[in-house]
N, C-alpha and C positions, 0 to 999 in steps of 0.2 A: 966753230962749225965750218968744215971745208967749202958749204955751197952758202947761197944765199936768196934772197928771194928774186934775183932778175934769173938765175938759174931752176927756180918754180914755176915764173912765170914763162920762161924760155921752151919749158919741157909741159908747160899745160898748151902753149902755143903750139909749137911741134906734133903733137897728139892730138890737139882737133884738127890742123891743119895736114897732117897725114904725109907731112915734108919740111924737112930738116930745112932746107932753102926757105920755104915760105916760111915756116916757123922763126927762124933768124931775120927773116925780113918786119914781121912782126911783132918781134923783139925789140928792132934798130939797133940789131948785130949783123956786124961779117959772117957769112958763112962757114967760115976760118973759128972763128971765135964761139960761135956756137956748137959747132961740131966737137969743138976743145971742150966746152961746160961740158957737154953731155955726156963725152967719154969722163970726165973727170965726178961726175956722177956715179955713173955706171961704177968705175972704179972704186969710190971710197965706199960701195955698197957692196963691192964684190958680186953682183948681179945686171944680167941685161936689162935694160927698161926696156929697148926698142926693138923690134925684128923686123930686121933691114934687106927692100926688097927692089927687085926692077921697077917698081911703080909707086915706092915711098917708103915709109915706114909706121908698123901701128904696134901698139904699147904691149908690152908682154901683162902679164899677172900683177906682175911685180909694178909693172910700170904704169897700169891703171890703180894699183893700190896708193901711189904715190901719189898719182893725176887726184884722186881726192881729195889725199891729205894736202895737197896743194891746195886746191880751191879752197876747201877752210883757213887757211893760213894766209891767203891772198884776202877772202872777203871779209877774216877777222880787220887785216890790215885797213881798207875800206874803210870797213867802221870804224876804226880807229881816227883816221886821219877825216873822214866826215864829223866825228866825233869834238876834235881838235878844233875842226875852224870851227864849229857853231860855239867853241868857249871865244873863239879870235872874233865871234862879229855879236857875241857879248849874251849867247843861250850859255847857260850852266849846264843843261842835260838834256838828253832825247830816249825817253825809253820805248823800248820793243816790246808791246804787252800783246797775245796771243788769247782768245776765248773764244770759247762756243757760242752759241745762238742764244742760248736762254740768259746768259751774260752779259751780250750785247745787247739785248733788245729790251732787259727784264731789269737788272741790277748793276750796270756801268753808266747810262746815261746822265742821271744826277751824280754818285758818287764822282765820277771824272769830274763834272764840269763844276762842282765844287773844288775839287782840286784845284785846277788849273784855275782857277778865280784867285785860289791863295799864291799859287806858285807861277807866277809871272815868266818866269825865264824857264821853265820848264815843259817841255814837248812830247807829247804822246801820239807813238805810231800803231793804233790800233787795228786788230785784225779779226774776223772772224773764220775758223777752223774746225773739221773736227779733232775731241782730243786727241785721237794719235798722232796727230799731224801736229796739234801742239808738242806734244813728248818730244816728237823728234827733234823737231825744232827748237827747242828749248836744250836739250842734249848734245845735239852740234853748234848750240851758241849763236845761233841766228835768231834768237826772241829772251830777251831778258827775264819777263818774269811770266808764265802762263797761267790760265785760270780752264779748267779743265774738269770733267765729273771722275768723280770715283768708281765708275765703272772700269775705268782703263787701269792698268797697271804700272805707279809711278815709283816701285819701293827702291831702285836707283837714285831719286831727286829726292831733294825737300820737301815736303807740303805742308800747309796751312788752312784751316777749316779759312771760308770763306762764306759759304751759306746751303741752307736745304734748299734744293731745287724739285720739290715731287711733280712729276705728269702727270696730267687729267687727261681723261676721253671727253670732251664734249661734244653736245648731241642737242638737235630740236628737242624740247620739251616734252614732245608728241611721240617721239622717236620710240620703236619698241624694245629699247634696250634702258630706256628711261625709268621703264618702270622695275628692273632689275635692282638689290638692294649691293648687290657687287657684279663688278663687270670683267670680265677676261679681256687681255690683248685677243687672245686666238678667238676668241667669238665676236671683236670689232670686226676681224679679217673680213668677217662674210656680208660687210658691206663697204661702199666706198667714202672715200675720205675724199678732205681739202689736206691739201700738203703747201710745205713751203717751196722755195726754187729748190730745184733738183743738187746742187753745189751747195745747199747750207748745213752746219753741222748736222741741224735737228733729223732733215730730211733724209741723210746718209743713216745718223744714226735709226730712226725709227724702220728704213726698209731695212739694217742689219739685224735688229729683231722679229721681225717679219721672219727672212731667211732664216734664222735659228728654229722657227715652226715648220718651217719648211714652204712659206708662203709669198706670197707677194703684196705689199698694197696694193689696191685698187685708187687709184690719183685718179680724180675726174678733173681737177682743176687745183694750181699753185697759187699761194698768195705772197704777198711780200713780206707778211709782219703780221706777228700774232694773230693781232687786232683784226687784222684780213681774215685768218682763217676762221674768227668764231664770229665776225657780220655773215660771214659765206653758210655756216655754221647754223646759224639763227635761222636764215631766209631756206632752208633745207637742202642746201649742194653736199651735204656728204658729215661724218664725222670729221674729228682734229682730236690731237691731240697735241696738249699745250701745256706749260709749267702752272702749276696754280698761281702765283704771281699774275700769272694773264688775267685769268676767269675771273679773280675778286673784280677787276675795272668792270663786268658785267654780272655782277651776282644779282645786282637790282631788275634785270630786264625781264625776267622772268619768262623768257623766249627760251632760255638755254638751260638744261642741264649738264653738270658735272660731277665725274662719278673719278676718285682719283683711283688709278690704276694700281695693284696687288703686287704686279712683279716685281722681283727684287729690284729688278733695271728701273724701274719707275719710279721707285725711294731715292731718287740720289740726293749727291749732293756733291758741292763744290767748292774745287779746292784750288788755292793758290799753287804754283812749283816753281821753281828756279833748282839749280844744279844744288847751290849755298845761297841763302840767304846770308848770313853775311859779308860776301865777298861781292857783294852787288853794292854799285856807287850810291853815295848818300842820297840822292835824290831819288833812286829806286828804293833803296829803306824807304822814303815818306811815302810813296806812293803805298807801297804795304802797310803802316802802319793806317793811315787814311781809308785803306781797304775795308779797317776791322779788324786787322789780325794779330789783335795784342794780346798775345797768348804766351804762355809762359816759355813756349818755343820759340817765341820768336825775341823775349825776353834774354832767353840763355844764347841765341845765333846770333843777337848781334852786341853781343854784351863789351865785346872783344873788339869792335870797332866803334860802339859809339862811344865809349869812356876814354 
């Protein structure tokens, strides 16, 4: 390869810095020497990256397509080399697991913490997202393995069943939608809800259904945790809606009704992705297998690396 990665990170430099001089200095290159990578760039591409002005220089087309492919290539390295020492100060692995709301709050906390009970040397960087936001990230390789509903579209990646996750509407007991024997999203509309914080999957996802009726939630007030939204729920602050996982911890109270929701969007379910399951390091295998997901797919993906 003619270039190398101090000439990736020379021209991601140069391109935020908007000067070839500052960008070289940033580097801990001569100016001489920088200006040399960059034509030698340019050159073996046969295209400008830079356009070069009385007051600096900013990337062409060509040269912001790069300035990407750089940063992935630069924050794979990262991870690599973060990767590296936690084997030198005696961690075996660190995985990058990505889930929604109803994953984090509902069906990872024991499964994890069973895990890492067994797996000592093993580290988990957990995130909550919503699924697009896992896809992508999972796609450019900044999250190992994601846990994501089948509403999105992952027929690029991997996937693995992981579990049903269906949405209830709950409602006061009293509520006049309680006595309905099925309930519409579009008729919860016309009253107001508990919501989670504005930034959590659930919450993005349910006002994008909203918008597809062409409406809006009515949020009178956020909670932090399921659990929050059906005590808010009980004491009469508004609807929720919550994965049934939630409602069995209050089926006893007989304060709350739950009615589970009809729409297709409201049957989900969820599913593991990675790019390849088999080309994930052995310590991500267990962590999927640990999941649940001993499926005949996952049988045949990693057939070829665990024999």
């Amino acid at each position: 390869m003619p270039f190398d990665l101090i000439d990736l990170k020379l021209f991601l430099n140069v391109s935020e810095a908007g000067n070839i001089t500052a960008g070289a200095a940033l580097s801990h290159l001569s100016l001489a020497s920088a200006s040399a990578r960059i034509r030698g760039l340019e050159s073996f591409l046969g295209i400008a990256l830079l356009e070069r002005g009385r007051r600096g220089v900013t990337p062409t087309a060509a040269g912001k397509a790069l300035a990407q492919h750089a940063r992935l290539i630069l924050r794979q390295v990262e991870r690599m080399q973060a990767d590296l020492t936690d084997y030198a100060q005696g961690f075996k692995g660190q995985i990058r697991l990505l889930c929604n709301t109803s994953a984090l709050s509902e069906y990872l906390p024991e499964r994890l913490a069973g895990f890492l009970a067994t797996h000592p040397n093993i580290d988990i960087n957990l995130e909550e997202h919503p699924s697009l936001r896992i896809l992508h990230a999972v796609r450019h390789g900044t999250a190992d393995i994601g846990i994501i509903s089948n509403a999105v579209d992952a027929s690029d990646l991997q996937t693995l069943p992981f579990c049903a996750d269906p949405l209830s509407l709950v409602m006061p007991a009293d509520h006049p939608l309680a006595q309905l024997q099925q309930v519409r999203f579009s008729q919860a509309l016309e009253y107001e809800f508990v919501g989670l914080g504005v930034n959590s999957a659930m919450a993005i996802y349910l006002e994008e259904q909203a918008l597809h009726l062409g409406r809006r939630l009515k949020t009178r007030v956020r909670a932090e945790s399921f659990d929050g939204v059906m005590r808010m729920v009980m004491h009469g602050a508004g609807l929720g809606v919550v994965p049934q996982a939630a409602v069995e911890r209050f089926a006893g109270s007989g304060r709350l009704k739950a009615q589970q929701l009809r729409e297709v969007w409201a049957d989900r379910k969820l599913l593991l992705c990675a790019p390849d399951f088999a080309l994930l390091p052995e310590y991500a295998k267990a962590l999927v297998r640990h999941l649940g997901a001993e499926t005949a797919l996952m049988d045949t993906s990693m057939s070829s690396t665990d024999n």
